[in-house]
LOZAZA-524021 format. One line per field, with one value per residue: x, y, z of N, C-alpha, C, CB in turn; residue in one letter; residue number from 1. Coordinates in pm, 1 decimal, decimal comma, padded with zeros to 6 digits. Each point is the difference from the previous one (the first is absolute). Last residue first. Glycine has a CB too. Layout:
% LOZAZA-524021
n.px: X|...
n.py: Y|...
n.pz: Z|...
ca.px: X|...
ca.py: Y|...
ca.pz: Z|...
c.px: X|...
c.py: Y|...
c.pz: Z|...
cb.px: X|...
cb.py: Y|...
cb.pz: Z|...
residuo: a|...
num: NUM|...
% end
This chain:
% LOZAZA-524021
n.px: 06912,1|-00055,7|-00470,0|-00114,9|-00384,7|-00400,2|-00169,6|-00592,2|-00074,5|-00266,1|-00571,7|-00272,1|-00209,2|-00183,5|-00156,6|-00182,8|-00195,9|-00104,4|-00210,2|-00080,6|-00206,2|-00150,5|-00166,5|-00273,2|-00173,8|-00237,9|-00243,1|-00173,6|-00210,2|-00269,5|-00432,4|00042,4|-00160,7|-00368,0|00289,2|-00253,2|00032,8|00544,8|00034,4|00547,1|00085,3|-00314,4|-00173,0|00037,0|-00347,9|00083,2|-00524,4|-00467,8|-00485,0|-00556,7|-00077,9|-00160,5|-00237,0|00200,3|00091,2|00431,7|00251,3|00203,3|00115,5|-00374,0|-00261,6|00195,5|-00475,3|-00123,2|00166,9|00455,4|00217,1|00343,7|00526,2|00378,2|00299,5|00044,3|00428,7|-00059,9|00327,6|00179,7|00584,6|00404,8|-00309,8|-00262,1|-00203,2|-00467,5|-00346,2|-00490,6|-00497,5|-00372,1|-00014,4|-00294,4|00019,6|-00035,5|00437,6|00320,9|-00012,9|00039,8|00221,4|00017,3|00512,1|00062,0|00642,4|00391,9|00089,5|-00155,3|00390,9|-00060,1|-00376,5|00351,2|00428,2|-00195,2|-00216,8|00466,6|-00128,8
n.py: -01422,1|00314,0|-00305,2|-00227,5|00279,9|-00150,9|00340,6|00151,4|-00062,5|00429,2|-00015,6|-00133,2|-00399,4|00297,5|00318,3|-00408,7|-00156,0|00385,5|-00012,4|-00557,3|00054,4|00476,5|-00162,1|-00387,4|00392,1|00313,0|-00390,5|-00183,5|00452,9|00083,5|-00287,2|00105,6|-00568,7|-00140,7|-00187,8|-00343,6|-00009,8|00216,9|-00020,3|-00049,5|00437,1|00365,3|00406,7|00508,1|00317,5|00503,3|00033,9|-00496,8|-00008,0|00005,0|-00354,2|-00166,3|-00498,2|-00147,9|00174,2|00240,2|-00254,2|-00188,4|-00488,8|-00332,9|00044,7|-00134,8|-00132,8|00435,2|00362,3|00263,4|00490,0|00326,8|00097,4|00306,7|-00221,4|-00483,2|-00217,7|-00506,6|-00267,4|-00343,1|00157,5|00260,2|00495,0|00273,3|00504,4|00041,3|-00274,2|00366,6|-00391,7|-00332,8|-00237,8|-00449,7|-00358,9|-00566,3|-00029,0|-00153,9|00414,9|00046,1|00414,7|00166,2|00396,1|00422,5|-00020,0|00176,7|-00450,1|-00305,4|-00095,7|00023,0|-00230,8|-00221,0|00019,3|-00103,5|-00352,8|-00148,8|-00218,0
n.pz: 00793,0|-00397,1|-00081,8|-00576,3|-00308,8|-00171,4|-00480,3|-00141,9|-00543,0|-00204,0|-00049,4|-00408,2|00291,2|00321,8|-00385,4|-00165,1|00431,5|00081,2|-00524,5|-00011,2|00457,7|-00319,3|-00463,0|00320,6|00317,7|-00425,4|-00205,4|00333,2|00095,8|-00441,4|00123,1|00655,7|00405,9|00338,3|00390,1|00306,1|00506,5|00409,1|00494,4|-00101,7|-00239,2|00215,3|-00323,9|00134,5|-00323,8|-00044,6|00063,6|00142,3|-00310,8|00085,0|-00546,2|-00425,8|-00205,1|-00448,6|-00391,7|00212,5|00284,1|-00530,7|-00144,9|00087,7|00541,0|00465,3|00339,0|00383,2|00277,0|-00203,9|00216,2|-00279,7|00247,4|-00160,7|00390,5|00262,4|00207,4|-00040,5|00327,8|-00313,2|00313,3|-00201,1|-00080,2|-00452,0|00022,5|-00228,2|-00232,7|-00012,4|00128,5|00060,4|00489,6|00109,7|00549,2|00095,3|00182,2|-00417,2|-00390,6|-00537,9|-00179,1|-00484,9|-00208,5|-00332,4|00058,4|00261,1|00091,4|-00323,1|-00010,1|00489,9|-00090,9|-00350,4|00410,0|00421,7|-00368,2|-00453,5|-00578,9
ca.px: -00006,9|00110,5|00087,5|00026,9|00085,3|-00003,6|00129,0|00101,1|00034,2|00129,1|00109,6|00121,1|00114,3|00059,4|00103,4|00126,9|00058,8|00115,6|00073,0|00113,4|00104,2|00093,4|00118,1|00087,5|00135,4|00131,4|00094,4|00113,2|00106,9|00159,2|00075,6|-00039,2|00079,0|-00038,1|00010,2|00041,6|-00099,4|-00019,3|-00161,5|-00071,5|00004,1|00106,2|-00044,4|00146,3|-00059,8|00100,1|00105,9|00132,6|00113,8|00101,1|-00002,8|00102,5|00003,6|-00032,1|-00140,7|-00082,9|-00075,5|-00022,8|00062,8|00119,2|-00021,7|00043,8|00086,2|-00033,5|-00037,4|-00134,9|-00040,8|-00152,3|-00132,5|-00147,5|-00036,4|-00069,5|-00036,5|-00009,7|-00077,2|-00153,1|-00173,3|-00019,4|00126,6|00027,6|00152,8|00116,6|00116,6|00142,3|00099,9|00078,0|-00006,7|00066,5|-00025,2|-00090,5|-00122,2|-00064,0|00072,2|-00087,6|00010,4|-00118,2|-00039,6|-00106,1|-00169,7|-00077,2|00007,9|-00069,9|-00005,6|00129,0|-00099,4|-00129,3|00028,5|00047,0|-00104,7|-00022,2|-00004,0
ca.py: -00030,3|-00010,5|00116,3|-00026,8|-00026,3|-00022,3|-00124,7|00045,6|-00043,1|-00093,6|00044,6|00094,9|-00037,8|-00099,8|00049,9|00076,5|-00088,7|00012,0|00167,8|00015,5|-00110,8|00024,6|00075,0|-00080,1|-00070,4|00058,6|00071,7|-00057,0|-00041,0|00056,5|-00084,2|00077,7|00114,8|-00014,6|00125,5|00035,3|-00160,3|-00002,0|-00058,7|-00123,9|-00095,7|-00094,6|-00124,3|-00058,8|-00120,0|-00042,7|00085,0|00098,8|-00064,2|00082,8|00065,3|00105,1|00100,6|-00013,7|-00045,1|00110,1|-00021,2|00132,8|00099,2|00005,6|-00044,7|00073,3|-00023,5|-00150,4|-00120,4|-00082,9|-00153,7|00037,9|-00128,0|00020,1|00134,2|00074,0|00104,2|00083,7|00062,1|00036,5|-00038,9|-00163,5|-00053,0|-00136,3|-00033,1|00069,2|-00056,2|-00018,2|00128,1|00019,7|00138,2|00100,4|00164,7|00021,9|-00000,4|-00088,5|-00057,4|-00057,6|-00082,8|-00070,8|-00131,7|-00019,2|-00030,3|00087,6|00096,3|00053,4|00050,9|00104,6|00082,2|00099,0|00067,5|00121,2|00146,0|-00000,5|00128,5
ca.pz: 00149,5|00001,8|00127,8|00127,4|00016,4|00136,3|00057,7|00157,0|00093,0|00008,3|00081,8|-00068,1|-00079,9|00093,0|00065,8|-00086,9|-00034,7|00108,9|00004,8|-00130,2|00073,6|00152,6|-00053,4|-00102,0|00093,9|00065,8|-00064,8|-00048,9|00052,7|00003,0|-00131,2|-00163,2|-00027,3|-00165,4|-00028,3|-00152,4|-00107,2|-00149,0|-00028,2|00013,0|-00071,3|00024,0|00020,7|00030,3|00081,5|-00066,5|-00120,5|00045,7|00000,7|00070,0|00110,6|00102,2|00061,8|00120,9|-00010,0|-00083,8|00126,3|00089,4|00081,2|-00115,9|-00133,7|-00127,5|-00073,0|-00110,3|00058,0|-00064,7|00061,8|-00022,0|00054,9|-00112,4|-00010,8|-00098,8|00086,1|-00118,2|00062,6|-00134,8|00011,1|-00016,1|00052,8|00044,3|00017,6|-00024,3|00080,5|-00061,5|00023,8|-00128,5|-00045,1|-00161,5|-00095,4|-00110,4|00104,7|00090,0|00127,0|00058,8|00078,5|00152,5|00045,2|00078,4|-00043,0|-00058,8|00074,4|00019,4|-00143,3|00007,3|00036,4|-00099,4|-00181,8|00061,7|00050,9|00192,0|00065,9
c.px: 00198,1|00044,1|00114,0|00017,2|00052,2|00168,8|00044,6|00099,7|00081,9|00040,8|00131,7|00108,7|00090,5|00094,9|00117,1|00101,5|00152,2|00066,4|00111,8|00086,1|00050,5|00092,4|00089,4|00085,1|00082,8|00087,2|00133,7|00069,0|00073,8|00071,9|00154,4|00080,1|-00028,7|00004,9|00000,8|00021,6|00097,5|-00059,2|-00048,2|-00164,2|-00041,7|-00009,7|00086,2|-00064,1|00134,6|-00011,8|00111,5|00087,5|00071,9|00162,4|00050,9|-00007,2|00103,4|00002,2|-00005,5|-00150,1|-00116,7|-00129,2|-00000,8|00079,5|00131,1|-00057,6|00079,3|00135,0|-00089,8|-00082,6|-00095,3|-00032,4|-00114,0|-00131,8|-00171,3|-00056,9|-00075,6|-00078,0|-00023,3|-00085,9|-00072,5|-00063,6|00033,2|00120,2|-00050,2|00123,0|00105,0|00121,6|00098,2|00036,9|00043,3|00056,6|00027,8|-00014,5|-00113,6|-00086,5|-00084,0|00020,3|-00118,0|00061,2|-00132,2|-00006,5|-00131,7|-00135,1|-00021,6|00007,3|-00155,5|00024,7|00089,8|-00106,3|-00084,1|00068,1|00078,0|-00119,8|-00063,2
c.py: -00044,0|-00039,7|-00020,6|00128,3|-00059,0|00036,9|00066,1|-00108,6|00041,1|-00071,5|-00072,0|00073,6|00096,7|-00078,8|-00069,7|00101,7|00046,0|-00113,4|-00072,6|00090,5|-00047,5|-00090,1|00010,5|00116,7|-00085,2|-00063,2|00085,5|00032,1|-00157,3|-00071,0|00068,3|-00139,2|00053,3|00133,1|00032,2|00100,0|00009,1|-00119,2|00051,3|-00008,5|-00144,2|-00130,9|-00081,1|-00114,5|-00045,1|-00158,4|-00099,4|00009,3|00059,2|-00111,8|00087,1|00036,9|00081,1|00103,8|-00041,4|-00046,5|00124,7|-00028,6|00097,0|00091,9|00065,6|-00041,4|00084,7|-00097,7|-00067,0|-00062,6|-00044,7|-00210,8|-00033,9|-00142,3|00026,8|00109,8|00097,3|00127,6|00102,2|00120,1|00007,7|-00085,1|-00180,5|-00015,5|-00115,0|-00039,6|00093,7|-00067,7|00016,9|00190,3|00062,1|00118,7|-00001,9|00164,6|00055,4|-00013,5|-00124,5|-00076,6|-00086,5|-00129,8|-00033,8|-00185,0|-00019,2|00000,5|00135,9|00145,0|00125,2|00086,9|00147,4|00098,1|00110,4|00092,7|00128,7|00116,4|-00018,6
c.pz: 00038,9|00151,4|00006,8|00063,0|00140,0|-00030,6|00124,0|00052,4|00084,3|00119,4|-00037,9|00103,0|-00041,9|-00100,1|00112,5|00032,1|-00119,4|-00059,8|00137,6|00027,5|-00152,6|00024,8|00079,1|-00030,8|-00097,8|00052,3|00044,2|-00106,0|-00063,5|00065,6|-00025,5|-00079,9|-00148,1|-00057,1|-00118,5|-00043,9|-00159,2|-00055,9|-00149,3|-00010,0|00017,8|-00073,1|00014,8|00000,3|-00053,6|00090,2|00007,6|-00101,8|00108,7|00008,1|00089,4|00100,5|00069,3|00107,8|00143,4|00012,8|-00069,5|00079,3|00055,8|00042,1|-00132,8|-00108,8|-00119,3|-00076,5|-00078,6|00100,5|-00024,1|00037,7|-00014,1|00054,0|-00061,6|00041,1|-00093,6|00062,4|-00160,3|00147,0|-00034,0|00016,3|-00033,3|00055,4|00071,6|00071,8|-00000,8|00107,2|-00050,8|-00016,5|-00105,4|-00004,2|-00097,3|-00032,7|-00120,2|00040,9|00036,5|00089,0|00068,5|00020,0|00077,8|00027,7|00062,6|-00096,6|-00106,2|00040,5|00004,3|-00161,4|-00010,1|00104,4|-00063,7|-00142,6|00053,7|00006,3|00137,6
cb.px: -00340,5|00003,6|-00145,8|00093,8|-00016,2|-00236,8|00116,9|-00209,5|-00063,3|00072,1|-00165,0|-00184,8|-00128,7|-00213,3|-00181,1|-00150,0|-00272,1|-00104,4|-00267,3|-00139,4|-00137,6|-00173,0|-00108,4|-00165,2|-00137,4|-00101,8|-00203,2|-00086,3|-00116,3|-00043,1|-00259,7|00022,9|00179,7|-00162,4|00085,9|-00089,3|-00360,9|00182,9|-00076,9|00204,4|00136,4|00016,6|-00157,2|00161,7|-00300,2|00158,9|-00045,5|00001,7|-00005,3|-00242,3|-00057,8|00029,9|-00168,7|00060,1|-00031,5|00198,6|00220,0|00109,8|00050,3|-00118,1|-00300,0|00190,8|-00125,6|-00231,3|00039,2|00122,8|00085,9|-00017,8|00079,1|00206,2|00289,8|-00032,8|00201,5|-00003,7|00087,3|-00080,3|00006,1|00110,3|-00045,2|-00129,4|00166,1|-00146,7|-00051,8|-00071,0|-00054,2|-00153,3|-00001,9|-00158,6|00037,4|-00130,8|00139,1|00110,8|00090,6|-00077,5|00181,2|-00268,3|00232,0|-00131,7|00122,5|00213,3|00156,3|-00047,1|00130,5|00137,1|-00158,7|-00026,7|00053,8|00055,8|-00187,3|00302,2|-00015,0
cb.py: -00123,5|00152,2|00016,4|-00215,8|00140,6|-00202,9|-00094,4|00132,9|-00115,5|00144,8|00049,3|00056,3|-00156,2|-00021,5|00158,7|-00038,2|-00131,3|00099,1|00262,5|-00047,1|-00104,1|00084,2|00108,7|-00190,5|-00031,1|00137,1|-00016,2|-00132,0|00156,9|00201,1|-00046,1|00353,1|-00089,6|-00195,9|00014,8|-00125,4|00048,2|00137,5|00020,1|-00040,7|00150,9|00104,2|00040,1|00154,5|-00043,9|00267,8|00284,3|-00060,2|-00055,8|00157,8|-00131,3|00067,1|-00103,5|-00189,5|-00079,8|00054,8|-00087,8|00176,4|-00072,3|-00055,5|-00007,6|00034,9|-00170,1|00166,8|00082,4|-00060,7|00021,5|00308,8|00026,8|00098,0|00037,4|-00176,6|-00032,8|-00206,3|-00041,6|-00363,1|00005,0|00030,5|00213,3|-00075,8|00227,3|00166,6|-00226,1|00226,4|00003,5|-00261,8|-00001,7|-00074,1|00126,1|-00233,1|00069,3|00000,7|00236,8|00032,9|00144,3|00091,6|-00005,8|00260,1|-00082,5|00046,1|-00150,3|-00210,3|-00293,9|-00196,9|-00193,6|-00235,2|-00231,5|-00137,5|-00171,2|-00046,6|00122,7
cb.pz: -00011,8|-00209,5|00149,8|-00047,5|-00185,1|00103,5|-00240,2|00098,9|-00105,8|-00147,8|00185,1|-00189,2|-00065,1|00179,2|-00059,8|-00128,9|00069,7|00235,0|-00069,0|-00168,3|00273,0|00110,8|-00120,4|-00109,7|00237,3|00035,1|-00096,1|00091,5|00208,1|-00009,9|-00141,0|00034,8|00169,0|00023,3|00165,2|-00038,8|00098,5|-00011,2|00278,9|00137,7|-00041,2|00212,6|-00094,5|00136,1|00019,1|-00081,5|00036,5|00226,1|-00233,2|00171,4|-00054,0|-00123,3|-00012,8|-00078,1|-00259,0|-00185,9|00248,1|-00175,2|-00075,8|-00191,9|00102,8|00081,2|00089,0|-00082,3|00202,4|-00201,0|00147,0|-00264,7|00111,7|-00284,8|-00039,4|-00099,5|00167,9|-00194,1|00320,1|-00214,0|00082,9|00016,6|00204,2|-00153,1|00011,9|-00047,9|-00051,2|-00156,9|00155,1|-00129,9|00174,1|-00098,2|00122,2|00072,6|00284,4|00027,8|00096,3|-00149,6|00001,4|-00058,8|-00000,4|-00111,6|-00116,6|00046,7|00187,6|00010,0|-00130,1|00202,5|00164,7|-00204,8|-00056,5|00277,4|00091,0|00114,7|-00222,3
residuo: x|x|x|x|x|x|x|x|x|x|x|x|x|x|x|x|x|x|x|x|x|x|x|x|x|x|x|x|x|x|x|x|x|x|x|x|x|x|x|x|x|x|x|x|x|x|x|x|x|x|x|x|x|x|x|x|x|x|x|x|x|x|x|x|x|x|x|x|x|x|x|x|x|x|x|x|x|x|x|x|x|x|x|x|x|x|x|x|x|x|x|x|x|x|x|x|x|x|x|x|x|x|x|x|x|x|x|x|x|x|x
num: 111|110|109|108|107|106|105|104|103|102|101|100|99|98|97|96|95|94|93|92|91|90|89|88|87|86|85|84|83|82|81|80|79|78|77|76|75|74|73|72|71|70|69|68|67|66|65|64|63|62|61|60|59|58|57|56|55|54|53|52|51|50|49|48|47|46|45|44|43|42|41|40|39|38|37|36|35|34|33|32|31|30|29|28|27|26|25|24|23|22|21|20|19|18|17|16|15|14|13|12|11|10|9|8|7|6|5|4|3|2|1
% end
């Protein structure tokens, strides 16, 4: 399974994030692109180290409501237990549906 899978599976959960330079933030994902850019709602900014999946035992601080983190400066991203779940069914569900199409045949052009 490809990170992006499972961050896209995410989308609508609570996550943390942990950037390069050592912030934390943690929030709801509400939309990833092919870059792992990630765009969270509800925000709240630790200072210190995460701790497991949420940021509860560390201090809080003033956030901003919705925050945009660009994908080259992500350390890590620490997602609910559901999601691999969810994403493994998502990519059964497209896979089976991709088999039950009928093949498509090509006719020449009449010319």
């Amino acid at each position: 399974m490809l990170p992006i899978g499972l961050l896209r599976a995410a989308v609508g959960k609570a996550v943390t994030v942990e950037l390069k330079i050592g912030e934390v933030y943690s929030g709801t994902l509400t939309q990833v692109d092919v870059w792992m850019n990630l765009n969270l709602e509800e925000v709240a900014v630790a200072d210190g180290e995460p701790t497991g999946a949420s940021v509860a035992a560390a201090d809080l601080t003033a956030a901003p409501r919705m925050l945009h983190v660009r994908g080259t400066v992500i350390k890590s991203v620490t997602l609910p237990d559901t999601v691999w779940a969810d994403a493994r069914d998502e990519r059964v569900h497209r896979s089976v549906g991709e088999r039950e199409q009928p093949p498509r045949t090509v006719r020449p052009s009449r010319t």
